[in-house]
C-alpha positions in Angstrom: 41.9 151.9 76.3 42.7 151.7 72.7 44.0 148.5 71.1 44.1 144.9 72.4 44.8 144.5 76.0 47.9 142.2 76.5 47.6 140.2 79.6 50.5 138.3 79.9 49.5 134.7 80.9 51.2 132.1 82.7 51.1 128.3 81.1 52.8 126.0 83.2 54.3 122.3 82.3 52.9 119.2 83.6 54.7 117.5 86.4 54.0 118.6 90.6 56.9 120.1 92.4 57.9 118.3 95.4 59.9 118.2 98.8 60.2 122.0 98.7 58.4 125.2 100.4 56.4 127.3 97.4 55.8 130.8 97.2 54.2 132.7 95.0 55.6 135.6 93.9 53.8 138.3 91.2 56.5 140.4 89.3 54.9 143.1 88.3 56.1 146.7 86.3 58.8 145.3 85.0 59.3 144.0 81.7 62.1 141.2 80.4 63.4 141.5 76.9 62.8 138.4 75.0 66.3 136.1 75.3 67.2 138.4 78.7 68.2 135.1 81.4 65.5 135.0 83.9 66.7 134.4 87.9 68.1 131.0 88.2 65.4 130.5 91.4 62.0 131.4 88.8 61.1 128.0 87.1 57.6 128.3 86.2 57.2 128.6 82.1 55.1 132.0 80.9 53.9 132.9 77.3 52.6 136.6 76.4 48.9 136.3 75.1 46.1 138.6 73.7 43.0 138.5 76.2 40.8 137.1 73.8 43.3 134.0 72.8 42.4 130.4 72.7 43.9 127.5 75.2 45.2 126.0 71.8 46.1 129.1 70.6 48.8 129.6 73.8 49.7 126.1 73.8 51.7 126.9 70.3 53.0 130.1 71.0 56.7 131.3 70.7 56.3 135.0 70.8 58.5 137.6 73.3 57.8 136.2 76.7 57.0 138.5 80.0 57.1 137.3 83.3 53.6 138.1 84.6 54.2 135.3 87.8 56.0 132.8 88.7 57.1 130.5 91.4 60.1 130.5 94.1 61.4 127.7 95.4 63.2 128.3 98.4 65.1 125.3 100.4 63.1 123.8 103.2 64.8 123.6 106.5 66.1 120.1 107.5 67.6 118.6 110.6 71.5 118.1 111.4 72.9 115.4 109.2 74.1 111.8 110.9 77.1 111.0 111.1 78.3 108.8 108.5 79.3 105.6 109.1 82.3 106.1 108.1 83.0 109.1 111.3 81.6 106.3 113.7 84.7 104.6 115.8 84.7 100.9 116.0 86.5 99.5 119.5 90.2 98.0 117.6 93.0 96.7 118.9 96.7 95.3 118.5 98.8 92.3 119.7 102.5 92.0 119.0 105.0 89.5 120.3 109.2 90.4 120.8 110.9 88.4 119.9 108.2 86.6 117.5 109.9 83.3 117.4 112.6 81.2 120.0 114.6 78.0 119.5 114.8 75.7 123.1 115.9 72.1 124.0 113.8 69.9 124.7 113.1 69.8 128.4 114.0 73.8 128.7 111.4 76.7 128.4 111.8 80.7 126.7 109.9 83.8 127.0 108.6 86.9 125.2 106.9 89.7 126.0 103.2 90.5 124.3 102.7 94.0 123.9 99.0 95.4 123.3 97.4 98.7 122.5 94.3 100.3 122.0 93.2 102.4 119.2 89.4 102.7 119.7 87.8 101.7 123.1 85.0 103.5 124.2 84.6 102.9 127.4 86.5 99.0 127.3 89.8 98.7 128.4 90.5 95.3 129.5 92.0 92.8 127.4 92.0 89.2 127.6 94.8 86.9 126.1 95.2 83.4 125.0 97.4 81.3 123.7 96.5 78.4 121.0 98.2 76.1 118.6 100.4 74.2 121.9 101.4 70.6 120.8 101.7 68.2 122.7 104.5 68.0 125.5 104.5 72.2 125.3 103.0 74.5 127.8 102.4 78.2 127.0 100.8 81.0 129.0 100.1 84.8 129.1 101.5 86.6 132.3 98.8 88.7 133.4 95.8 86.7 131.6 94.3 89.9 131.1 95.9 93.4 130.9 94.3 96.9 130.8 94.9 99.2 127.8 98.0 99.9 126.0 100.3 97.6 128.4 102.9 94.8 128.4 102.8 90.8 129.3 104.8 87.8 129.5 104.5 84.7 127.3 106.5 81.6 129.1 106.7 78.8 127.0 108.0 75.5 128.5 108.7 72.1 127.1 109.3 68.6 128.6 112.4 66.2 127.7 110.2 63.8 125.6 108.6 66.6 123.0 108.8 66.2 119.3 111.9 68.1 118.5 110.1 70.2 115.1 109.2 74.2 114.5 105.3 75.2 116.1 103.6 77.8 115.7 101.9 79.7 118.7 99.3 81.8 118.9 98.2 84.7 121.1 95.3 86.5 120.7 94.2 89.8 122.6 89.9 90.8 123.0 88.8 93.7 124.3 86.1 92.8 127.1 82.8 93.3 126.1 83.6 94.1 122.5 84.5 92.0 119.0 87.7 93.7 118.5 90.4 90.8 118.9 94.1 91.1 117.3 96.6 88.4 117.0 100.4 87.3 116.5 102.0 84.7 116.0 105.2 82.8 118.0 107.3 80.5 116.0 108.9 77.7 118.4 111.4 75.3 117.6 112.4 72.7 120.0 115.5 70.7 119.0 116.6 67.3 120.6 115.8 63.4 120.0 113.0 62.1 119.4 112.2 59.6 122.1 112.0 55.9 121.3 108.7 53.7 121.7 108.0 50.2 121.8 104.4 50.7 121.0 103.7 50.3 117.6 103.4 53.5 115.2 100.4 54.7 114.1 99.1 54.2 110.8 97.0 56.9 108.7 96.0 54.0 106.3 94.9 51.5 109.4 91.6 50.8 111.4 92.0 50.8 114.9 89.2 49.5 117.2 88.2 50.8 121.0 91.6 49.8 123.1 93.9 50.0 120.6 97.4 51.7 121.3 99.7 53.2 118.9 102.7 55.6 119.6 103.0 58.9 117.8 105.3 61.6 117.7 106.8 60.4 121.3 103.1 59.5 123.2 101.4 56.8 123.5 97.4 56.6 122.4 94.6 55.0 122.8 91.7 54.8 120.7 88.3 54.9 122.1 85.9 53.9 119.4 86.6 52.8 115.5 89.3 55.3 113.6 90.9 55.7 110.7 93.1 58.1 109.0 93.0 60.4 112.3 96.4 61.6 113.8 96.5 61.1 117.4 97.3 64.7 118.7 94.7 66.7 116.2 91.6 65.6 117.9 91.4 67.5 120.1 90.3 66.0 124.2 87.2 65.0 122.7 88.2 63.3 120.3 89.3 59.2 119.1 92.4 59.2 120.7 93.2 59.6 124.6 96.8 60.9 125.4 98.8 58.2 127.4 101.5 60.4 127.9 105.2 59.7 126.5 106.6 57.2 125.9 
């Protein structure tokens, strides 16, 4: 064969290719024009070389170029995706009260009704409700205690002659058995009257008071059961300094 024998010759750039399946593939018979785009798939580099070049000699060419082989990289199959956490539902739920506040005498009572629904549940559908934030001389409850899905109760607030007359604020919260999910509202009360008279002494906030003291507050008597100071009878809670005498 007369001349030089071209043998087109495939240098390829450092680096490994990874997380993909590799093929070989040999083009053969047909030749690219230099500057003609090459298949967005074929990403091994090729230079065209005489037989008899040098290693350094190829390294530093920039002739035409001829695919002689190259590599495919073809996708490599992979299992469903998760669901995000996003598409996961988490159990929720909601608590409203109607009306969401009432005015009473002291010594009378009032209702509401509690309304709850479910948005996500799985398989929970009982709800459990309580009420907090009752002062003292007030009674509130939830009528059924626990209600299943979207549904209906009663709130019956009641209050006794000697309350506080002021404005409370009730609270009834709704969880979904077996779950976090919890929702709240909230039940302004104002009880209006006179406030009943005491012969026991006031309490003070800036006073110590000793085991056996008694002091009158917001129409009850107390009595403290170890050294206090500067803690309002009523916000202690049953295990707290002060016992609740009742009113006055």
């Amino acid at each position: 064969m007369a001349g030089p024998v071209r043998a087109p010759l495939r240098a390829l750039l450092a680096g490994a290719v990874t997380a993909a399946a590799i093929a070989g593939v040999a083009l053969t018979g047909t030749v690219h024009a230099a500057g003609t785009p090459l298949p967005a798939q074929v990403f091994a580099p090729y230079v065209e070389a005489q037989a008899d070049d040098s290693l350094s000699k190829l390294a530093s060419q920039s002739g035409d170029k001829y695919p002689a082989m190259a590599f495919l990289q073809a996708a490599t199959a992979s299992s469903s995706p998760s669901p995000s956490a996003s598409s996961v539902q988490v159990p929720a739920i909601q608590v409203q009260v109607g009306p969401s506040s009432g005015t009473v005498t002291a010594g009378s009572s009032t209702t509401a009704t509690v309304s709850t629904a479910i948005i996500n549940n799985g398989s929970n559908t009982s709800i459990a409700m309580t009420v907090s934030g009752v002062p003292v001389g007030v009674t509130a409850s939830v009528s059924p205690s626990s209600v299943n899905g979207s549904s209906s109760a009663a709130l019956s607030v009641s209050t006794v002659s000697a309350v506080v007359p002021g404005t409370y604020t009730l609270t009834v919260k709704g969880t979904l058995t077996g779950t976090s999910a919890t929702s709240s509202a909230t039940y302004t009360l104002t009880v209006t009257g006179t406030a009943p008279a005491c012969s026991t002494a006031s309490w003070g906030g800036t006073q110590v008071y000793t085991a056996g003291n008694t002091v009158s507050w917001k129409g009850h008597r107390w009595s403290a059961k170890w050294w206090t100071l500067g803690e309002e009878p009523g916000t202690t809670g049953q295990w707290g300094v002060w016992q609740d005498l009742g009113t006055c």
